[in-house]
Gaussian input, Z-matrix of N, CA and C with variables (Angstrom, degrees):
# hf/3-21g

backbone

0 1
 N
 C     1     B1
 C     2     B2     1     A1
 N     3     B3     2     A2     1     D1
 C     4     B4     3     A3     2     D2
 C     5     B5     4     A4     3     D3
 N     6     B6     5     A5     4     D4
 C     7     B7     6     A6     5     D5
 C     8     B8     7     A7     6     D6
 N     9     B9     8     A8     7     D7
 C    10    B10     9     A9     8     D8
 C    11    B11    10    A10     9     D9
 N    12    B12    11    A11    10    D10
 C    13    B13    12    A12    11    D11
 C    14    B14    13    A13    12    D12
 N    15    B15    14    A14    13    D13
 C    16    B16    15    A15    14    D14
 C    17    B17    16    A16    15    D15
 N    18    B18    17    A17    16    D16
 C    19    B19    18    A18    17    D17
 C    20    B20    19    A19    18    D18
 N    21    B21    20    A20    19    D19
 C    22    B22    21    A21    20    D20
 C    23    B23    22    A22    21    D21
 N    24    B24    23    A23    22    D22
 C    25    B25    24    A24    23    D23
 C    26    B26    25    A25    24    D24
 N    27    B27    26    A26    25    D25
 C    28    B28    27    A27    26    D26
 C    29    B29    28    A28    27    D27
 N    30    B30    29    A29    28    D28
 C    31    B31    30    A30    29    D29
 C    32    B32    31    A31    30    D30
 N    33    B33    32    A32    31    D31
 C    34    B34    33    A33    32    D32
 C    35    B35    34    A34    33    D33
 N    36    B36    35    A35    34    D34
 C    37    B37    36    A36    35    D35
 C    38    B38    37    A37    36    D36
 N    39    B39    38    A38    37    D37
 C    40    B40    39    A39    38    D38
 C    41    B41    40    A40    39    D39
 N    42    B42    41    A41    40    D40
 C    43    B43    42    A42    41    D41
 C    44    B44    43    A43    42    D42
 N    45    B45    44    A44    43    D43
 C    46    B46    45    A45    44    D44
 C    47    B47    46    A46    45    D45
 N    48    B48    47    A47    46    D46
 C    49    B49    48    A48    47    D47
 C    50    B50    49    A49    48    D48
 N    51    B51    50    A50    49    D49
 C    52    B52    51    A51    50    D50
 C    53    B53    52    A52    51    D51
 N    54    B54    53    A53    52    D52
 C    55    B55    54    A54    53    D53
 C    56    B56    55    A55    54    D54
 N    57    B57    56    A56    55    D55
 C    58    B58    57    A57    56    D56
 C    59    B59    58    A58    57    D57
 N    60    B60    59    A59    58    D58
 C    61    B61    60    A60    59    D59
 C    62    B62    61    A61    60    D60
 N    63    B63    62    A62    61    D61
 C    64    B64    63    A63    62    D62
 C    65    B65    64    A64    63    D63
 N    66    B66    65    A65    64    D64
 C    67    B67    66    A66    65    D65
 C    68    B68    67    A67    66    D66
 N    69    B69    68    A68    67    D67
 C    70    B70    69    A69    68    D68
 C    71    B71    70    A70    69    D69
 N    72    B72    71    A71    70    D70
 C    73    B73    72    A72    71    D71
 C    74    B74    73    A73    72    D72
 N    75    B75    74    A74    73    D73
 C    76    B76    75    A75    74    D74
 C    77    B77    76    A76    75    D75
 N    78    B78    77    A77    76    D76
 C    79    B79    78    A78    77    D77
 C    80    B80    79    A79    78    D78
 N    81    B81    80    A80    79    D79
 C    82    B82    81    A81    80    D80
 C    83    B83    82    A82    81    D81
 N    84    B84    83    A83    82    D82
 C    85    B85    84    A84    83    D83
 C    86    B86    85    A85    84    D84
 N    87    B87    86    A86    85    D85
 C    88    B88    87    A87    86    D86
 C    89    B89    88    A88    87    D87
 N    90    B90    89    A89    88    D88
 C    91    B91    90    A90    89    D89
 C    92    B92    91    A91    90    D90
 N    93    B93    92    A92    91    D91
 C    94    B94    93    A93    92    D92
 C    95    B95    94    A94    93    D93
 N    96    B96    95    A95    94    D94
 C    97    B97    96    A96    95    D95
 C    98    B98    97    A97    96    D96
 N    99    B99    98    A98    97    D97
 C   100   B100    99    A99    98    D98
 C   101   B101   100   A100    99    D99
 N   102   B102   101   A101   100   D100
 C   103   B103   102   A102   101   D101
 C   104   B104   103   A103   102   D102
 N   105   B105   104   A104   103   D103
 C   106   B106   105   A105   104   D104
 C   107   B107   106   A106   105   D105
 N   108   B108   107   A107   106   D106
 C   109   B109   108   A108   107   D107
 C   110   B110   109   A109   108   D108
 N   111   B111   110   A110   109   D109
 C   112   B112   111   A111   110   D110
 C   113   B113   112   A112   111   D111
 N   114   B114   113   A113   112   D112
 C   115   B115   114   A114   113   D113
 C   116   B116   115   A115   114   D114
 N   117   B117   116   A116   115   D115
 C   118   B118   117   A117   116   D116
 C   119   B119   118   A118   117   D117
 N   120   B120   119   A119   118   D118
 C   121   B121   120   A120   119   D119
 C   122   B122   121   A121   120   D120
 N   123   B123   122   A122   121   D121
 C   124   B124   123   A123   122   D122
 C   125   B125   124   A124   123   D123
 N   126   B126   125   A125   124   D124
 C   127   B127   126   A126   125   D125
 C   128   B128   127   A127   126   D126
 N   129   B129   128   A128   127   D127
 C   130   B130   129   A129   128   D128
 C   131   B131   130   A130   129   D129
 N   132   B132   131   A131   130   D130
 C   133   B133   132   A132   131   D131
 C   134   B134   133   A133   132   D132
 N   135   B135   134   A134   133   D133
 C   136   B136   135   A135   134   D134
 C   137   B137   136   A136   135   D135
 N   138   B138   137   A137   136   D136
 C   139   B139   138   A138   137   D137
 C   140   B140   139   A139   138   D138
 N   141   B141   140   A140   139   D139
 C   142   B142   141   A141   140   D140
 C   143   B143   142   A142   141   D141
 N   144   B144   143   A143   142   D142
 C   145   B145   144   A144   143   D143
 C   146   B146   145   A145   144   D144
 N   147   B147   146   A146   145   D145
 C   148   B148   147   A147   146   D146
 C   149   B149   148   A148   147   D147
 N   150   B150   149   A149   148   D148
 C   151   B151   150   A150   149   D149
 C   152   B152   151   A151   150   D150
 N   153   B153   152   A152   151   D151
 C   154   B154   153   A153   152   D152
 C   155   B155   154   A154   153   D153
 N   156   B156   155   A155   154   D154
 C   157   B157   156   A156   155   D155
 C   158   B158   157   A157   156   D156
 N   159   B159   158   A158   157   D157
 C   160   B160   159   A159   158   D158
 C   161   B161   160   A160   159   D159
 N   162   B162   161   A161   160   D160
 C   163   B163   162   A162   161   D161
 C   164   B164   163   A163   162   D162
 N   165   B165   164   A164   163   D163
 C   166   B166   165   A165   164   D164
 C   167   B167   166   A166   165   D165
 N   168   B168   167   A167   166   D166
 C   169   B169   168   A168   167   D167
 C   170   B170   169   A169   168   D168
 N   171   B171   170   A170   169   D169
 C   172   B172   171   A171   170   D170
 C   173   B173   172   A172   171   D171
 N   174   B174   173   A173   172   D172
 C   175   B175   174   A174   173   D173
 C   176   B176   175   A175   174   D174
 N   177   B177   176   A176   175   D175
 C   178   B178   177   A177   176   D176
 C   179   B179   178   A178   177   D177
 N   180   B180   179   A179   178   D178
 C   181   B181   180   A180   179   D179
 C   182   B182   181   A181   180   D180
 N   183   B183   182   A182   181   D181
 C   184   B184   183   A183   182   D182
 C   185   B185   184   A184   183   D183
 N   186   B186   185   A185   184   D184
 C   187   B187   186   A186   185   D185
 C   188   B188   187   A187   186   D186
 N   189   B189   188   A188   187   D187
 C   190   B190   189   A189   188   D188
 C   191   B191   190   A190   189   D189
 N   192   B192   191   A191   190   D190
 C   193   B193   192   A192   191   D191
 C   194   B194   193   A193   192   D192
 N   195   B195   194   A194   193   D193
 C   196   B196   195   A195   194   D194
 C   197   B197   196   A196   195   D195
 N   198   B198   197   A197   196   D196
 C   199   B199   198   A198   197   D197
 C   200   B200   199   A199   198   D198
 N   201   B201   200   A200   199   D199
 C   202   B202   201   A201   200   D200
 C   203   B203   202   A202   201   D201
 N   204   B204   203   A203   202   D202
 C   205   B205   204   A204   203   D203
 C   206   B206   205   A205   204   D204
 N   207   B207   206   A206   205   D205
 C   208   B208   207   A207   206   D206
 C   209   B209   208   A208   207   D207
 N   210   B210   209   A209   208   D208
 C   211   B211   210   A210   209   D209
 C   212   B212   211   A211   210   D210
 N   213   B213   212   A212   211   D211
 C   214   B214   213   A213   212   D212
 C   215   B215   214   A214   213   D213
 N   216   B216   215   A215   214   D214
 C   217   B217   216   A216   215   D215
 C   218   B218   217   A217   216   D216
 N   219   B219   218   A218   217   D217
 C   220   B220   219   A219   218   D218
 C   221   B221   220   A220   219   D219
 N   222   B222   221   A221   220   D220
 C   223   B223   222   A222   221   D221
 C   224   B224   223   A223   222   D222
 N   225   B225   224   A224   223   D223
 C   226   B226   225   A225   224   D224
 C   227   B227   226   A226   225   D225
 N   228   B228   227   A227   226   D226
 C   229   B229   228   A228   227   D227
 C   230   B230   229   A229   228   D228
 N   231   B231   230   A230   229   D229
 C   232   B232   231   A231   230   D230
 C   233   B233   232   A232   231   D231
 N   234   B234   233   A233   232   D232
 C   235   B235   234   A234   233   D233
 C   236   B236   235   A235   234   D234
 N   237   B237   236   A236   235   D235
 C   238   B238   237   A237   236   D236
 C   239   B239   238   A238   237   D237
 N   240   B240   239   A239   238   D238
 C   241   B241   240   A240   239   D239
 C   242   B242   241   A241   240   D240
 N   243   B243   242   A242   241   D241
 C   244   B244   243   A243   242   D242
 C   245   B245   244   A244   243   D243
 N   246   B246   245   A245   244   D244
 C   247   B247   246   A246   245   D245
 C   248   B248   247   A247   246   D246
 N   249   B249   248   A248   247   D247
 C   250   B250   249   A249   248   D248
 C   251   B251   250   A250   249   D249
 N   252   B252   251   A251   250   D250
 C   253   B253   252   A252   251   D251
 C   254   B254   253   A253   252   D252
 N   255   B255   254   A254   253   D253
 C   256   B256   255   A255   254   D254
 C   257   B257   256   A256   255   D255
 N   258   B258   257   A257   256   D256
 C   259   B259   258   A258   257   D257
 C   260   B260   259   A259   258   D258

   B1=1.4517
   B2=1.5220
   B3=1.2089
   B4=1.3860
   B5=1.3325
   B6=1.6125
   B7=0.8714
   B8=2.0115
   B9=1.3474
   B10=1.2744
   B11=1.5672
   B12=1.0500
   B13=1.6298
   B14=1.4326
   B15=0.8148
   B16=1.7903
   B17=1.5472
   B18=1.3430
   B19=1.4161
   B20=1.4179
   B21=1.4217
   B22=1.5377
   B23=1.3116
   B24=1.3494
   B25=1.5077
   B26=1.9774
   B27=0.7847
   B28=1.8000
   B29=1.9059
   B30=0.9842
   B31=1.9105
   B32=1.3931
   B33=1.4964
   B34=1.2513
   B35=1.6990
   B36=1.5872
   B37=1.6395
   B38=1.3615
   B39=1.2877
   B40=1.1838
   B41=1.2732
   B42=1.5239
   B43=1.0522
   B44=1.4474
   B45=1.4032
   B46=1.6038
   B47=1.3489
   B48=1.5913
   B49=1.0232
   B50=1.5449
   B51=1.3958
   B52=1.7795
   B53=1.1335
   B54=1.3426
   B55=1.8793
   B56=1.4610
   B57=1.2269
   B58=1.4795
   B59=1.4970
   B60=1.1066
   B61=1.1449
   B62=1.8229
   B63=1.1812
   B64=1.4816
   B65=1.5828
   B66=1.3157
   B67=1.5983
   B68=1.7399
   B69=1.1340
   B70=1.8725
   B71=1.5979
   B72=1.4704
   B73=1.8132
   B74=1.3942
   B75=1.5108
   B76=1.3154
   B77=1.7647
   B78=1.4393
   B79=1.6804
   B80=1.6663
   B81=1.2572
   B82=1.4946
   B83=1.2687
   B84=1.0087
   B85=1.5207
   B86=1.2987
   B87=1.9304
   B88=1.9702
   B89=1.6452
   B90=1.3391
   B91=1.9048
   B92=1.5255
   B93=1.4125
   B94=1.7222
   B95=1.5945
   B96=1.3431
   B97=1.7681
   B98=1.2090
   B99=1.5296
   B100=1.3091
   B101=1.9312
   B102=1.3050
   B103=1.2847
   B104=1.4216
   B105=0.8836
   B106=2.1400
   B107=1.1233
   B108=1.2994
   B109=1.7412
   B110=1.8855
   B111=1.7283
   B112=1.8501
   B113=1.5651
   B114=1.3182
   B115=1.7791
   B116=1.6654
   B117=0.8812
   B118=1.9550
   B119=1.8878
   B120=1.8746
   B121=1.2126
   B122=1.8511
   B123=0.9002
   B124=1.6513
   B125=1.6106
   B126=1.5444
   B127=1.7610
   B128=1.6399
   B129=1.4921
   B130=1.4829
   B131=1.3348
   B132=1.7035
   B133=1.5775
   B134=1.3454
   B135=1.3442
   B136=1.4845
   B137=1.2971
   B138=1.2928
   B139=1.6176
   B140=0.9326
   B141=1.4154
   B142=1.8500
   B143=1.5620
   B144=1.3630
   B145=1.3120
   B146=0.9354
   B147=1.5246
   B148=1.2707
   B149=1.3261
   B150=1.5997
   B151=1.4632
   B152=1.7210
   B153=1.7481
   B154=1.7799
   B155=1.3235
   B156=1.3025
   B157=1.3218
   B158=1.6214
   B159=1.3300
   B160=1.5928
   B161=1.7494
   B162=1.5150
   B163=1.1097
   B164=1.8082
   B165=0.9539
   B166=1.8584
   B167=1.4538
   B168=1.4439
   B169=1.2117
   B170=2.1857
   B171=1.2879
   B172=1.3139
   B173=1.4384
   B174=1.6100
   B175=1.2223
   B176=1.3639
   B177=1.1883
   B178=1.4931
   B179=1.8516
   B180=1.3845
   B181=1.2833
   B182=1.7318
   B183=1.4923
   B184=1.6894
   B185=1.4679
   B186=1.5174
   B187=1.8854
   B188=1.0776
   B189=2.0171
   B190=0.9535
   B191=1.3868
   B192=1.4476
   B193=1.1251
   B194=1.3653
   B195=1.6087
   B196=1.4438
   B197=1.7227
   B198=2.2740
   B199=2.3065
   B200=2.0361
   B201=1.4190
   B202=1.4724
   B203=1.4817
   B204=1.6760
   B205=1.5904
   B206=1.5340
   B207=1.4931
   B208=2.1024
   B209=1.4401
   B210=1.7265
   B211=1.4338
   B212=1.3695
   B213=0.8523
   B214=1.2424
   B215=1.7616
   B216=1.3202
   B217=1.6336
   B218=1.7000
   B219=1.2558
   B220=1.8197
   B221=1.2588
   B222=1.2051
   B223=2.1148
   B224=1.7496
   B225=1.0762
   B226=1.3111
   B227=1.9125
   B228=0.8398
   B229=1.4429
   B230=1.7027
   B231=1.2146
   B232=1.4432
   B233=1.8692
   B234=1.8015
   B235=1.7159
   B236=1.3998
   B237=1.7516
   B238=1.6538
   B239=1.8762
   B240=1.0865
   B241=1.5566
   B242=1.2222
   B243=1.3779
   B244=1.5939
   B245=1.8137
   B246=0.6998
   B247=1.7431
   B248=1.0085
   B249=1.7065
   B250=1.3910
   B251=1.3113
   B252=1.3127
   B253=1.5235
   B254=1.2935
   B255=1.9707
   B256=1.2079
   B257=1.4345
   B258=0.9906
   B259=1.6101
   B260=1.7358
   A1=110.37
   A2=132.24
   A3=150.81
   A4=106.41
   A5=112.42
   A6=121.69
   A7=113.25
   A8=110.72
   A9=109.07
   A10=108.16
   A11=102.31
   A12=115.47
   A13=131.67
   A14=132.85
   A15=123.19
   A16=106.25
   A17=103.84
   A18=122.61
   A19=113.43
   A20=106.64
   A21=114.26
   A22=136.40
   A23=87.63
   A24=104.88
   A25=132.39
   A26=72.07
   A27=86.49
   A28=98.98
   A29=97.99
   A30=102.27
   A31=89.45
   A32=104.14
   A33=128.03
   A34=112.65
   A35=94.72
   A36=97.15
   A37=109.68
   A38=145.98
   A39=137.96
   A40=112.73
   A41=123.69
   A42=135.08
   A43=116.10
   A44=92.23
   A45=115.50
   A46=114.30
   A47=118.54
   A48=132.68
   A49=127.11
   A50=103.21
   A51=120.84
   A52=109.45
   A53=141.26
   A54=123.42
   A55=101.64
   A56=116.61
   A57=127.62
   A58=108.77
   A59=136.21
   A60=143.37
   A61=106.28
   A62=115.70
   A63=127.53
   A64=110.22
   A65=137.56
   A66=152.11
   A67=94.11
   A68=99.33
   A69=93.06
   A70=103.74
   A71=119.99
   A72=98.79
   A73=141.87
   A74=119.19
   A75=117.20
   A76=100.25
   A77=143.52
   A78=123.36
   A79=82.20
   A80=135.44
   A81=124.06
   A82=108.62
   A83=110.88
   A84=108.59
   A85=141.24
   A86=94.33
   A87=105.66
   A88=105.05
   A89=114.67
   A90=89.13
   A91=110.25
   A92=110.83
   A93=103.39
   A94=110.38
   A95=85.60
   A96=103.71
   A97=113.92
   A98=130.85
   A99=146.99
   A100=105.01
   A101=120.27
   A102=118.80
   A103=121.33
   A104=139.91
   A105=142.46
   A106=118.39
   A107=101.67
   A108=115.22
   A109=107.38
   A110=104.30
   A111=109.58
   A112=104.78
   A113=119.89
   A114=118.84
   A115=92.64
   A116=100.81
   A117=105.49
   A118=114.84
   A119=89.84
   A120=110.83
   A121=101.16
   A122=120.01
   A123=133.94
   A124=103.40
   A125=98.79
   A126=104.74
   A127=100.26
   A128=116.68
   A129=105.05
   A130=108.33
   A131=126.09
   A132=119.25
   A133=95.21
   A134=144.07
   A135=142.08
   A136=120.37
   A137=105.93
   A138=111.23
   A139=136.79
   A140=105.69
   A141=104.19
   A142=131.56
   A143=133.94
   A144=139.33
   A145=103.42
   A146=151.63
   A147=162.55
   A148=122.67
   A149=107.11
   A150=101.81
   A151=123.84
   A152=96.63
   A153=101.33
   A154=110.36
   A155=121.56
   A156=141.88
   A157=131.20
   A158=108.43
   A159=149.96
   A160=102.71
   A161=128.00
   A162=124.65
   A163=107.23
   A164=113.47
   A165=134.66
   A166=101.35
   A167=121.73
   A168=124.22
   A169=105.03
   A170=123.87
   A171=129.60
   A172=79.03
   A173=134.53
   A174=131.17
   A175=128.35
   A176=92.41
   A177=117.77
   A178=133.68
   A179=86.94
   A180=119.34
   A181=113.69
   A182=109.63
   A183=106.23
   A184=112.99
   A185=115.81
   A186=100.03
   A187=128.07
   A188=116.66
   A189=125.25
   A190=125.20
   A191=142.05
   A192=155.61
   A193=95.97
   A194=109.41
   A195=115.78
   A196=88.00
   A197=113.62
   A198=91.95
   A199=85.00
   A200=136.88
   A201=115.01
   A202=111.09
   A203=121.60
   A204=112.69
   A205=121.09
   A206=112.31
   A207=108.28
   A208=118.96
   A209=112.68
   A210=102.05
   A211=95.94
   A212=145.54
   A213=149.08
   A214=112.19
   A215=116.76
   A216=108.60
   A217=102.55
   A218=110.91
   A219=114.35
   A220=98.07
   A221=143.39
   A222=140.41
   A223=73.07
   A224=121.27
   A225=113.02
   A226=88.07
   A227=127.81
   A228=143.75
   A229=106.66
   A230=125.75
   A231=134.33
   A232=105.95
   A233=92.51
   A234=116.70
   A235=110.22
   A236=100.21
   A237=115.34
   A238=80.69
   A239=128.53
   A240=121.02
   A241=117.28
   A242=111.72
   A243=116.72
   A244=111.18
   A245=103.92
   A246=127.31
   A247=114.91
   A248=116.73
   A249=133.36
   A250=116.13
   A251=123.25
   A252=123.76
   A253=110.50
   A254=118.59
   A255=113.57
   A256=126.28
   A257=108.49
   A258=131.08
   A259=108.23
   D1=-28.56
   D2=-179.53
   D3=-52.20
   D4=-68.00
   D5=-170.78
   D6=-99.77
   D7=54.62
   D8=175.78
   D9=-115.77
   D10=169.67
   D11=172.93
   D12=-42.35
   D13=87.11
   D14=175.87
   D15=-36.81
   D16=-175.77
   D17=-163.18
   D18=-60.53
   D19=-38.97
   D20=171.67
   D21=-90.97
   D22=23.64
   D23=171.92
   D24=65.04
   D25=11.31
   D26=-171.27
   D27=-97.70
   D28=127.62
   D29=-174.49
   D30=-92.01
   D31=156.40
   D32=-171.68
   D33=-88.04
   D34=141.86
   D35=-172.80
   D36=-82.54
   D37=-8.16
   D38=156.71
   D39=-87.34
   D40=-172.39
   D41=-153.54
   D42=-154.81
   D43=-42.50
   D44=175.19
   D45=-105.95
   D46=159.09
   D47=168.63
   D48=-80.05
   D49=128.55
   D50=-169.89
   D51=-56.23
   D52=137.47
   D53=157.13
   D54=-112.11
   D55=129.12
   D56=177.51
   D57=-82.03
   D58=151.67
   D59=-175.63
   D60=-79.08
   D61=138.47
   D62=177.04
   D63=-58.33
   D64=-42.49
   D65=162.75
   D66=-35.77
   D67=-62.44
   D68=-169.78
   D69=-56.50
   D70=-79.36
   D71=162.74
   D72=-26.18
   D73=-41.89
   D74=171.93
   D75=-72.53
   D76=-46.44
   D77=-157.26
   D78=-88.20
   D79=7.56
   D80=159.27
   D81=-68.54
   D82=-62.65
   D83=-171.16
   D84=-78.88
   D85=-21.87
   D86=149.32
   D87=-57.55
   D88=-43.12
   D89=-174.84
   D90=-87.64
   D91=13.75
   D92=165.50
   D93=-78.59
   D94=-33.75
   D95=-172.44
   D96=-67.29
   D97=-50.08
   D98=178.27
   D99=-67.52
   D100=-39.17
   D101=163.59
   D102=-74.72
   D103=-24.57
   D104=133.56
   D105=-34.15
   D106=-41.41
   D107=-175.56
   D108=-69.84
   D109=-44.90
   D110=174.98
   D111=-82.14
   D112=-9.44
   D113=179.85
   D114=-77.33
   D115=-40.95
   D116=-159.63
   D117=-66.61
   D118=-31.22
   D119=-163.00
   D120=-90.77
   D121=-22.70
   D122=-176.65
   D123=-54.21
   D124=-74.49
   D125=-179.86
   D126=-39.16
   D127=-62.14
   D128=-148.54
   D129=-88.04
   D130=12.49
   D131=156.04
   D132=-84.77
   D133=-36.53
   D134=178.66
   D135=-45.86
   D136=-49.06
   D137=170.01
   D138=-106.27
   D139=3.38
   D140=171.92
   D141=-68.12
   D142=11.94
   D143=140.08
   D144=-99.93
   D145=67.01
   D146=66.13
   D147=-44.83
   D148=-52.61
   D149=176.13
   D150=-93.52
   D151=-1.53
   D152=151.17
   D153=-56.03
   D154=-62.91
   D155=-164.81
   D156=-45.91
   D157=-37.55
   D158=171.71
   D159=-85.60
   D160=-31.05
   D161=178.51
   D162=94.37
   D163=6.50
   D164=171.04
   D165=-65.96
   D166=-47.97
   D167=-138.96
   D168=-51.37
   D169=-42.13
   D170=-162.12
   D171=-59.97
   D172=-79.95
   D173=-166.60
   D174=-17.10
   D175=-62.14
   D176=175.75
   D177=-39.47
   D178=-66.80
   D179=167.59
   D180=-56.30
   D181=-58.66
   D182=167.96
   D183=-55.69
   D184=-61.02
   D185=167.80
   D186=-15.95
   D187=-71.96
   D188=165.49
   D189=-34.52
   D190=-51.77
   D191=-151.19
   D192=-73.92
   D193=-45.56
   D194=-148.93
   D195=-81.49
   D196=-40.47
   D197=-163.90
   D198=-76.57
   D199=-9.16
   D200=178.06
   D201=-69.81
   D202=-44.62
   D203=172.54
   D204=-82.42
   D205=-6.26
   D206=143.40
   D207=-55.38
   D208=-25.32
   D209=-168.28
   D210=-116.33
   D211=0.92
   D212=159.68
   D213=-80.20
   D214=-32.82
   D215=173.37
   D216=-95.80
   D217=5.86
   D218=158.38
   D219=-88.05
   D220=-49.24
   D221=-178.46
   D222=-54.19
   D223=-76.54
   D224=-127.71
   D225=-59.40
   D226=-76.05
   D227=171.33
   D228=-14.01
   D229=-32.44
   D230=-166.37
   D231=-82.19
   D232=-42.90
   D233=-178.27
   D234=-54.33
   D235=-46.26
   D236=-153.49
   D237=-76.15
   D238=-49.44
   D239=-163.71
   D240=-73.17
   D241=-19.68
   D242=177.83
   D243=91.04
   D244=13.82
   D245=172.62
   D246=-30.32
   D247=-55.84
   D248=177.86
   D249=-83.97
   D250=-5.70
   D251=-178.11
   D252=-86.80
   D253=132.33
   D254=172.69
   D255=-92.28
   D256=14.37
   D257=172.13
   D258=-23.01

């Protein structure tokens, strides 16, 4: 059944099963990570003259500072391991 015809009838030119390389999953999931990281960051450039405004704003802003240099000593941490290299 695996190996039968799709709907349009044309049988498949392989036979065997593909193995993708582990590198393509791992830089998948650094740019899932790094895109969480600009989802997270969106709201709180949106509202941060709100929380100037209210007197929040110092709070705020150091949080921020502090999850951007968590993800920034993960880049840095990713470089030092060779993470990104397809070597």
């Amino acid at each position: 059944m695996k190996y039968e015809p799709y709907e349009c009838g044309i049988p498949g030119i392989e036979k065997k099963e593909t193995k993708i390389s582990v590198k393509y999953y791992l830089t998948a999931i650094l740019f899932i990570l790094f895109d969480i990281e600009i989802i997270f960051m969106y709201p709180w450039a949106i509202s941060f003259r709100e929380f100037i405004a209210t007197g929040g704003g110092t709070f705020v802003f150091v949080s921020m500072m502090i999850f951007i240099a968590i993800f920034i000593f993960g880049l840095f941490w990713e470089v030092k391991s060779k993470a990104l290299e397809w070597d």
